[in-house]
SEVEX-51325 format. One record per residue (C-alpha): residue in one letter; x negated, y negated, z negated; residue number from 1. Coordinates in pm, 1 decimal. Each point is the difference from the previous one (the first is absolute). Layout:
BEGIN
{resn: A&X: X&Y: Y&Z: Z&resi: NUM}
...
% end
This chain:
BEGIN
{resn: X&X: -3920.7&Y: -3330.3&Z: -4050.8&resi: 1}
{resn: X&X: 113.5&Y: -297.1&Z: -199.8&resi: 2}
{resn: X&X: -0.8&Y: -18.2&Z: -387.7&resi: 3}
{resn: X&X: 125.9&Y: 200.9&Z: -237.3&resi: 4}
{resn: X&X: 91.2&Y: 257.4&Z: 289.9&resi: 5}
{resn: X&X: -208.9&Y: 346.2&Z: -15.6&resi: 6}
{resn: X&X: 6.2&Y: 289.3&Z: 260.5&resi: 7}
{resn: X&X: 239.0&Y: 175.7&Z: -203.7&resi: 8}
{resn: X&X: 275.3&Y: -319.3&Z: 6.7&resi: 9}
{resn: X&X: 285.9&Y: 87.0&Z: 201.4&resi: 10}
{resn: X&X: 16.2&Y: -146.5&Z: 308.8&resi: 11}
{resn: X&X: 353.6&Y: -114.0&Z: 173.3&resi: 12}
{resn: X&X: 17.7&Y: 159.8&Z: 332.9&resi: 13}
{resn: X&X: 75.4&Y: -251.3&Z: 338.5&resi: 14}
{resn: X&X: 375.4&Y: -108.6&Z: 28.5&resi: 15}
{resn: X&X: 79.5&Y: 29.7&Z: 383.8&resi: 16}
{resn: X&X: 241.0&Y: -284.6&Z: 68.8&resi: 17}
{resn: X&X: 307.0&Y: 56.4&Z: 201.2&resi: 18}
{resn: X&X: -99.2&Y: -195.9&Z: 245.1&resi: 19}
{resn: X&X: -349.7&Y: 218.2&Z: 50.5&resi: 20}
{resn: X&X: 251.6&Y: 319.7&Z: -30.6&resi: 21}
{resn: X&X: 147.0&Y: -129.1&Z: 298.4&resi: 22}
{resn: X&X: -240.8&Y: -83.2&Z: 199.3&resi: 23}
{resn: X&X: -123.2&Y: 367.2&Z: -29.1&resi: 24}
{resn: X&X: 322.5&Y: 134.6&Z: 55.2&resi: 25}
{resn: X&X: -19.7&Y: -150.5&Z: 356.8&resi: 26}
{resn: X&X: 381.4&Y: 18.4&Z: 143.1&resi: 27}
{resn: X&X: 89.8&Y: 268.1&Z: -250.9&resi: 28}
{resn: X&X: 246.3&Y: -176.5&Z: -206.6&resi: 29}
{resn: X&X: 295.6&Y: 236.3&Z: -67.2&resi: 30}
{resn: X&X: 21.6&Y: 233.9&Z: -257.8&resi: 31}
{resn: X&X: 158.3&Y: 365.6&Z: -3.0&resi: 32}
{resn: X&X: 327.6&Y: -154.7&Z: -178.1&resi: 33}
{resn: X&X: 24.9&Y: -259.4&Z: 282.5&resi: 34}
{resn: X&X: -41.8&Y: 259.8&Z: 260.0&resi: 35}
{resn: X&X: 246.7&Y: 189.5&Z: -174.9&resi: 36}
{resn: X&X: 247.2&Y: -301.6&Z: -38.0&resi: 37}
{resn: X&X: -37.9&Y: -44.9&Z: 335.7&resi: 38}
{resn: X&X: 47.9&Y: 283.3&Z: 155.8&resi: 39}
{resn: X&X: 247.1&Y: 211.0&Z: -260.7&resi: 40}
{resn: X&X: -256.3&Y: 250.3&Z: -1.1&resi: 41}
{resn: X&X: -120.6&Y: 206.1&Z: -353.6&resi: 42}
{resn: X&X: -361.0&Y: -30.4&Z: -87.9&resi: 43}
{resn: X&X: -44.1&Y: 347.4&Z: 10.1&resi: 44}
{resn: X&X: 94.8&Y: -10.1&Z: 368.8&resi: 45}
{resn: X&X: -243.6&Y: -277.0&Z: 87.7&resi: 46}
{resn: X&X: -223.4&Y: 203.8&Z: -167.3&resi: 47}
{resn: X&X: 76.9&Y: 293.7&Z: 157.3&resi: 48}
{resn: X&X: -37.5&Y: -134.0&Z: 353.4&resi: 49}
{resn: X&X: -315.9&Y: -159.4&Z: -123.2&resi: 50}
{resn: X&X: -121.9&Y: 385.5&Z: -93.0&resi: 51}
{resn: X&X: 110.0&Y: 116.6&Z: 339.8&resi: 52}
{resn: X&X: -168.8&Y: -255.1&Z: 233.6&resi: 53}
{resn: X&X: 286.2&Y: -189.9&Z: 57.2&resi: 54}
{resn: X&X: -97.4&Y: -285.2&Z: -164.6&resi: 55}
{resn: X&X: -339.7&Y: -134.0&Z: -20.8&resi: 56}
{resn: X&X: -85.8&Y: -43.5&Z: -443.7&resi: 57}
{resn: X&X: -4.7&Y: -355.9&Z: -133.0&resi: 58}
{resn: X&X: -296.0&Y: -216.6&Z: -89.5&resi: 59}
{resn: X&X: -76.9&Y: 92.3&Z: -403.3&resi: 60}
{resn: X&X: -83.9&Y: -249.8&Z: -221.3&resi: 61}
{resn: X&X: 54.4&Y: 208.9&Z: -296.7&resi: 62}
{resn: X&X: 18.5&Y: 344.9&Z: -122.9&resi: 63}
{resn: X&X: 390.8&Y: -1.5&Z: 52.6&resi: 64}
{resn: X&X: 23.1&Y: -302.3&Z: 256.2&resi: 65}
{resn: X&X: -9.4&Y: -44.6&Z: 363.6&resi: 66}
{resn: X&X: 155.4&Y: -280.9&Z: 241.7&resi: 67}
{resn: X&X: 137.8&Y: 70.8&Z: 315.9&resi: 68}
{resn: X&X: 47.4&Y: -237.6&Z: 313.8&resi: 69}
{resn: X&X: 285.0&Y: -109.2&Z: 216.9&resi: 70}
{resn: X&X: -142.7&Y: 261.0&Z: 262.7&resi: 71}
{resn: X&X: 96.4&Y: 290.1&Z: -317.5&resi: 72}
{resn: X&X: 347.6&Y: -158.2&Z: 1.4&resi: 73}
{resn: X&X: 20.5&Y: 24.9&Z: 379.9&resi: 74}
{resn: X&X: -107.6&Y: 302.1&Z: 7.2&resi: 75}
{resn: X&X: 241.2&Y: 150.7&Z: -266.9&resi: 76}
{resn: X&X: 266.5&Y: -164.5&Z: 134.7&resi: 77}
{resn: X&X: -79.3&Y: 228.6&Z: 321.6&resi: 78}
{resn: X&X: -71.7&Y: 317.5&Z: -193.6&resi: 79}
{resn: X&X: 362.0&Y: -7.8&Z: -225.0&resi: 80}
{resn: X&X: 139.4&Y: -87.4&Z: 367.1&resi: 81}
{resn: X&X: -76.1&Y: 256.1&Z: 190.3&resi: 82}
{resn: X&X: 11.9&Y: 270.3&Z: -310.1&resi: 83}
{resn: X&X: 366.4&Y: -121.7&Z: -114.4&resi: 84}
{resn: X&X: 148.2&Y: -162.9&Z: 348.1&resi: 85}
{resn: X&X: -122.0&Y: 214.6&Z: 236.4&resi: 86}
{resn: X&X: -119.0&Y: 277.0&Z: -193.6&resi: 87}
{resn: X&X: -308.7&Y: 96.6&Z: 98.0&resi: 88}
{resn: X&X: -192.4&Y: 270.6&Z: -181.6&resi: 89}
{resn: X&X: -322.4&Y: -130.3&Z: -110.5&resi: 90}
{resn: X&X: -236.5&Y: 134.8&Z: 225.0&resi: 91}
{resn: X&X: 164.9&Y: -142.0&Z: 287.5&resi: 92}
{resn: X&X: -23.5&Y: -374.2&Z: -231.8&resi: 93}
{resn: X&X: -350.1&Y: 61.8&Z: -62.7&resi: 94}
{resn: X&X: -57.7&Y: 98.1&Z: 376.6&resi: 95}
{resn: X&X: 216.1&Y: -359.3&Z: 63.3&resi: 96}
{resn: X&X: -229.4&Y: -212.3&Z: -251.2&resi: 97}
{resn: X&X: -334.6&Y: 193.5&Z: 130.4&resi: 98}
{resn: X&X: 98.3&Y: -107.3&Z: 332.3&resi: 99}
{resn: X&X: 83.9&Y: -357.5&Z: -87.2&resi: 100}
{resn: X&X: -252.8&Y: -98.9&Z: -128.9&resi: 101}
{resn: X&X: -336.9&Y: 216.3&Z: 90.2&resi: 102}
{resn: X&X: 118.1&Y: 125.8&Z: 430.2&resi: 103}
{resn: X&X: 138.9&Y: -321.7&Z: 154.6&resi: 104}
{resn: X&X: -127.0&Y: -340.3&Z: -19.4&resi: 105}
{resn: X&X: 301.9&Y: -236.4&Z: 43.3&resi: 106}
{resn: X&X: -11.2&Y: -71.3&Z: 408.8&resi: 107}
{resn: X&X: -2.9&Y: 369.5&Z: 0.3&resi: 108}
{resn: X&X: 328.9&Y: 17.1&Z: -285.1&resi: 109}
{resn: X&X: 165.3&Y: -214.9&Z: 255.7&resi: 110}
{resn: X&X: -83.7&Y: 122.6&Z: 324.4&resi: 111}
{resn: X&X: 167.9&Y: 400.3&Z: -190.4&resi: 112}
{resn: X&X: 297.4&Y: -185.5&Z: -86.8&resi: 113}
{resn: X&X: 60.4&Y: -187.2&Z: 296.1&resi: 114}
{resn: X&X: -34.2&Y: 374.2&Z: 163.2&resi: 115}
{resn: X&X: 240.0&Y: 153.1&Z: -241.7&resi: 116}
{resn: X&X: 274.2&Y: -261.7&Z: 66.1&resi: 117}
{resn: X&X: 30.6&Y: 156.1&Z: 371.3&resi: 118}
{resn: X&X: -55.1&Y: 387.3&Z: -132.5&resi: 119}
{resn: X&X: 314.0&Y: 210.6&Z: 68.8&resi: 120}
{resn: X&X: 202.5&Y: 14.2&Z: -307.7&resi: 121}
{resn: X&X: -75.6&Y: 373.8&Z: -98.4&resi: 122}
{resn: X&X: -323.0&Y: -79.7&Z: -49.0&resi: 123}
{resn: X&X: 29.0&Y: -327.5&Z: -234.7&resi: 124}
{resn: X&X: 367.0&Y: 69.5&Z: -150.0&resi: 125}
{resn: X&X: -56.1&Y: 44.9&Z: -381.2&resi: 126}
{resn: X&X: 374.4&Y: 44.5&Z: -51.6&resi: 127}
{resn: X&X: 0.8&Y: 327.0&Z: -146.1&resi: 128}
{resn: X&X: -247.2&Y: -91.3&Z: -327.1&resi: 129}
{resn: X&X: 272.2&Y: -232.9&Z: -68.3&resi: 130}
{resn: X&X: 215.1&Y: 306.5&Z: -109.9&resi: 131}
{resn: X&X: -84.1&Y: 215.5&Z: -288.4&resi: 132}
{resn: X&X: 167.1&Y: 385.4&Z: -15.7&resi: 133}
{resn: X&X: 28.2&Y: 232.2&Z: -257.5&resi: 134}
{resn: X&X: -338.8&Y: 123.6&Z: -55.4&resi: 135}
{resn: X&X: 110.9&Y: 334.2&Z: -203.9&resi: 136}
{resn: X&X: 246.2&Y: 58.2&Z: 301.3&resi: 137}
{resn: X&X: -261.9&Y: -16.5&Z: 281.9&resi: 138}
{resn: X&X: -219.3&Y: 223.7&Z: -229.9&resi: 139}
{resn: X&X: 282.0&Y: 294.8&Z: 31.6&resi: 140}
{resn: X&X: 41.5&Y: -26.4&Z: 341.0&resi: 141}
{resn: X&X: -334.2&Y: 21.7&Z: 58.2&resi: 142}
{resn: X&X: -50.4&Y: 263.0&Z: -285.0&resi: 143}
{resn: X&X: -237.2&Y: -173.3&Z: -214.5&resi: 144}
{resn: X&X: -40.6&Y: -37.5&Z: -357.3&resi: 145}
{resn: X&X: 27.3&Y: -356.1&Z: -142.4&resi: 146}
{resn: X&X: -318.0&Y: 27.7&Z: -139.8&resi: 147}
{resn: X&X: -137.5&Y: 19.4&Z: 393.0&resi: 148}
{resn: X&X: 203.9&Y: -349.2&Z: 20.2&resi: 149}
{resn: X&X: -134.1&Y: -114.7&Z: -330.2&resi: 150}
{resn: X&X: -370.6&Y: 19.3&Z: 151.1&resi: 151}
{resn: X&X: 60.3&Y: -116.3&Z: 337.6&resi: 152}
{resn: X&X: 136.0&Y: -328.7&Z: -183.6&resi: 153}
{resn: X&X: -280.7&Y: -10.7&Z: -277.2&resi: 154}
{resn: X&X: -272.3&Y: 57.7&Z: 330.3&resi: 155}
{resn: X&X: 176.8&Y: -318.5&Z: 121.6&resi: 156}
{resn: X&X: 112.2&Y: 198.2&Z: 334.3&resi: 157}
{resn: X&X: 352.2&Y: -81.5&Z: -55.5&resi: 158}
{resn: X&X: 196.5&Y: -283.8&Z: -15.6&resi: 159}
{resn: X&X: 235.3&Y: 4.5&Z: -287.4&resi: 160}
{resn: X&X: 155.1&Y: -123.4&Z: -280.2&resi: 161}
{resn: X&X: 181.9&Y: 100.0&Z: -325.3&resi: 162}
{resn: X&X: 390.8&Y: -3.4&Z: -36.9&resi: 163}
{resn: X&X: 178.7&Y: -189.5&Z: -292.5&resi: 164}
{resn: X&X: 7.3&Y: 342.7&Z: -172.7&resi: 165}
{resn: X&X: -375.9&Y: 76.8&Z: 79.7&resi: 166}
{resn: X&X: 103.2&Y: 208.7&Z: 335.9&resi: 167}
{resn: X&X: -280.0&Y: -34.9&Z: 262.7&resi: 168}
{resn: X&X: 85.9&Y: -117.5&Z: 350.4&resi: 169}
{resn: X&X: -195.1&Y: -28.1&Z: 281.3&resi: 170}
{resn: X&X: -11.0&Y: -198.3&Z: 310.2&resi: 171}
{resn: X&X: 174.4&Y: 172.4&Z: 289.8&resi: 172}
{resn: X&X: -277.3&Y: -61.8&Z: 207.3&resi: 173}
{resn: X&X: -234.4&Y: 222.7&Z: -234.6&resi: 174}
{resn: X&X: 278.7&Y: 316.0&Z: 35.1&resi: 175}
{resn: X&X: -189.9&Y: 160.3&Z: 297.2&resi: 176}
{resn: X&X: -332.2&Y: 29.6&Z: -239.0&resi: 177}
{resn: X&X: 214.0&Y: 198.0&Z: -230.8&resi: 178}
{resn: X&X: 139.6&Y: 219.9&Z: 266.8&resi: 179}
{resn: X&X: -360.3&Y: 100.8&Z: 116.7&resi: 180}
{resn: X&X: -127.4&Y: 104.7&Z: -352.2&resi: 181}
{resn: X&X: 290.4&Y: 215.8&Z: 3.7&resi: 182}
{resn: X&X: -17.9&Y: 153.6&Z: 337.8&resi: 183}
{resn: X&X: -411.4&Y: 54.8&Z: -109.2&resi: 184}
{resn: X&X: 178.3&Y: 194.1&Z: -347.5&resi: 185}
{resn: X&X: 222.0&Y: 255.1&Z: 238.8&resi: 186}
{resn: X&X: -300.4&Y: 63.7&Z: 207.0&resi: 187}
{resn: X&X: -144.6&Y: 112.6&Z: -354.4&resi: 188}
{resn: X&X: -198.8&Y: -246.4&Z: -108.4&resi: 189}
{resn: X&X: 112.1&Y: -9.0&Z: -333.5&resi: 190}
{resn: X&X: -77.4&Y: -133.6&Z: -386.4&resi: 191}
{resn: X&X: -99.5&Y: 366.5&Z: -120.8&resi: 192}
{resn: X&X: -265.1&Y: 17.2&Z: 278.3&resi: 193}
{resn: X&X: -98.5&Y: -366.9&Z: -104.4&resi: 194}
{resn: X&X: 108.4&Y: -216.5&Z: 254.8&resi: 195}
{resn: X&X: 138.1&Y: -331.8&Z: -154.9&resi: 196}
{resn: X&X: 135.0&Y: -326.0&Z: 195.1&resi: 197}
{resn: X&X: -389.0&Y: -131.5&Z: -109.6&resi: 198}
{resn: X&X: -98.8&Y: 204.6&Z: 283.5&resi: 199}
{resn: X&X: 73.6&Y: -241.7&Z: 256.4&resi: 200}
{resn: X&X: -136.9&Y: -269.5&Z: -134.9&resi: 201}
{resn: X&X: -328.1&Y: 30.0&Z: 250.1&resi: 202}
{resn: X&X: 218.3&Y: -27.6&Z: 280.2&resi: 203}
{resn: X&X: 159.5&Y: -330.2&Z: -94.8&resi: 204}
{resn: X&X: -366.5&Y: -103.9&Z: -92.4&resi: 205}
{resn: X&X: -148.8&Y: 97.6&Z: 352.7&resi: 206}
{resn: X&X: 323.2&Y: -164.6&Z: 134.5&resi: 207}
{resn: X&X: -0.8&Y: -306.9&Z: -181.0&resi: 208}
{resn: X&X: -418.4&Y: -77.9&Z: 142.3&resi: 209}
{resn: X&X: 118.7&Y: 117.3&Z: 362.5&resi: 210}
{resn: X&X: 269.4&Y: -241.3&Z: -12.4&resi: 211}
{resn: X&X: -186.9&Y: -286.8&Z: -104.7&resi: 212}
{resn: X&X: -290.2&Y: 126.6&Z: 245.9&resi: 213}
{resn: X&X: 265.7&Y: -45.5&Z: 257.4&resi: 214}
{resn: X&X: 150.0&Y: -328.9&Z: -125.7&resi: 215}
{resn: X&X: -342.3&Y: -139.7&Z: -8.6&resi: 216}
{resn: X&X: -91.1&Y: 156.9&Z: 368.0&resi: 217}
{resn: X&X: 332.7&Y: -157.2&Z: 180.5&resi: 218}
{resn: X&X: -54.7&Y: -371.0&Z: -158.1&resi: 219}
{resn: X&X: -381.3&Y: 20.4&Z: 127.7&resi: 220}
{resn: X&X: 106.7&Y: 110.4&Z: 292.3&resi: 221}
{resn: X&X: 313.5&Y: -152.5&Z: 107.1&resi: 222}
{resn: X&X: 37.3&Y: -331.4&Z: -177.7&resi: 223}
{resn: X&X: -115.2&Y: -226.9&Z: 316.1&resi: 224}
{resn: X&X: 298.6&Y: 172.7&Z: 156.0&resi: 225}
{resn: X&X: 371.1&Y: -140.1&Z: 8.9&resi: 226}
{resn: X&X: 199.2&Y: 135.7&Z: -260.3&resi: 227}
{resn: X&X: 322.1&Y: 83.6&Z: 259.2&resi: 228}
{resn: X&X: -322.4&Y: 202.0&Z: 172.8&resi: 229}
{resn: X&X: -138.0&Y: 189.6&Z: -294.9&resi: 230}
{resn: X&X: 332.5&Y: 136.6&Z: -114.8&resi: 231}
{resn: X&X: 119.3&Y: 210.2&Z: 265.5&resi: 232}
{resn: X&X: -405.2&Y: 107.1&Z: 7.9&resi: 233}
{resn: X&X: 19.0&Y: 91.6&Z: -314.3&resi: 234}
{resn: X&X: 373.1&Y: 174.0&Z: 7.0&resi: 235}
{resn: X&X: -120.5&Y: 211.6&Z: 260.3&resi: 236}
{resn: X&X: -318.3&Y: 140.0&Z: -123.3&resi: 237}
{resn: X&X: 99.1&Y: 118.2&Z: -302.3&resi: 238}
{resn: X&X: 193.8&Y: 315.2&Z: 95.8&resi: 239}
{resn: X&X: -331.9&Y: 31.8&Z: 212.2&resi: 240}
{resn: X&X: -219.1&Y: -5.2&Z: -369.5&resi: 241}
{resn: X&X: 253.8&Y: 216.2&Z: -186.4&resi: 242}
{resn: X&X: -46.8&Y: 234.2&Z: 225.7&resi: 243}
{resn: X&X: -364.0&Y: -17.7&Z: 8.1&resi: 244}
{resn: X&X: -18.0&Y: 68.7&Z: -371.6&resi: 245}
{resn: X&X: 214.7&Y: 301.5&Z: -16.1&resi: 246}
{resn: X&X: -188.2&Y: 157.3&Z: 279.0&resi: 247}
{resn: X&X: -312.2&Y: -97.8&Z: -84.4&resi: 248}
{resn: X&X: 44.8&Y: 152.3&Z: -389.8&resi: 249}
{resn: X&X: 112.9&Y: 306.4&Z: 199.3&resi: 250}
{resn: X&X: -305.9&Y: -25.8&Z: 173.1&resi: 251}
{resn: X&X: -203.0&Y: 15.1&Z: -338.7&resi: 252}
{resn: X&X: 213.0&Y: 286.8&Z: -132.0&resi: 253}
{resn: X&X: -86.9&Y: 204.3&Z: 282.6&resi: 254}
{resn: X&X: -362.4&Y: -108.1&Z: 20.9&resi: 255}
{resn: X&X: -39.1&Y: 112.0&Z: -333.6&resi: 256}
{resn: X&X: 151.1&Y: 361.5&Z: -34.1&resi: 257}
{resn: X&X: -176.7&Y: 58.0&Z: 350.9&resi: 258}
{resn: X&X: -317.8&Y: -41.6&Z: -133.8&resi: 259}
{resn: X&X: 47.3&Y: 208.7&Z: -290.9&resi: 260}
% end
């Protein structure tokens, strides 16, 4: 304590320079308005995708800052592409990113898309998301309300997007999901007994893991093969697994009520 100072002297706290800011930033050197700028995306969506596991949070500093990296950016970039180009709902984008960058490491990325350059179109053509359809129309055919559309979208089953005059459309692709709610609402299962489009939302979760178990399984398994071999493998034995997972859950249905 020098002189003149006492324990009750105000003491100035440590000035971090920019420089030592920096440092402990590590690569983290874009803010939210430069991811915005960058991308043309609101802060409230980057926010919102942060909130839904889309994006990974920034590195705080502060209360009310955080730096992102060029990875955010990339990453971003590939979210507001697939939402708005190719209009994917956002399950399917988080099932994407999951897969990205947790299943595959990068031989593995490259052996799958070596493999699904010499797929048979039906099962890679994405041509259909690239058209949107009048989501209140598909809702009558398929006698549904629009508030069953208006929670399959805010579940992020759907791929949509809203009209100039704030009508929702959704990607043709996504029309079949639509038509099986409503088929499930003739056969009675209805709002007044409490069914809602929510419902479902365990079956695109068990989905989503089996899918990725699989993804994970084939790229093990196959990736010291030639791609031109693996393909037709892998056309061939699917028909083989759908099949083995509608019988087998009609297996488990009748398993059940026969031990009752």
């Amino acid at each position: 304590m020098s002189l003149g100072e006492t324990d009750d002297t105000p003491r100035a706290e440590p000035q971090a320079t920019d420089d030592a800011k920096a440092k402990g930033r590590g690569d983290h050197h874009l803010r939210m308005k430069d991811l915005c700028a960058a991308t043309g995306l609101e802060r409230q969506a980057i926010h919102f995708y942060i909130q839904q596991g889309l994006l990974p949070p920034g590195k705080k500093t502060g209360r009310n800052m955080a730096w992102y990296s060029d990875e955010h950016l990339q990453r971003l970039q590939l979210i507001k592409k697939l939402q708005h180009e190719r209009f994917l709902p956002l399950k399917a984008i988080k099932a994407v990113l999951d897969g990205r960058g947790e299943a595959f490491a990068p031989a593995q990325h490259q052996f799958l898309e070596r493999v699904r350059d010499r797929l048979a179109p039906e099962l890679v053509d994405r041509a259909p998301r690239d058209e949107l359809v009048d989501g209140e129309e598909v809702c009558r055919r398929a006698g549904l309300e629009m508030q069953d559309l208006e929670e399959a979208t805010a579940l992020g089953m759907l791929g949509s997007e809203r009209g100039p005059d704030g009508e929702l459309r959704i990607a043709a692709g996504d029309v079949w999901m639509l038509e099986t709610f409503g088929e499930m609402r003739r056969l009675g299962f209805t709002r007044e007994l409490g069914f809602t489009v929510a419902d479902v939302g365990f079956y695109e979760e068990a989905m989503s893991r089996l899918f990725r178990e699989e993804m994970r399984l084939l790229s093990r398994r196959l990736s010291h093969l030639p791609p031109e071999q693996a393909a037709p493998m892998i056309e061939r034995a699917l028909p083989v697994i759908h099949t083995f997972l509608t019988r087998y859950h009609a297996q488990r249905v009748r398993d059940f009520f026969g031990s009752l």
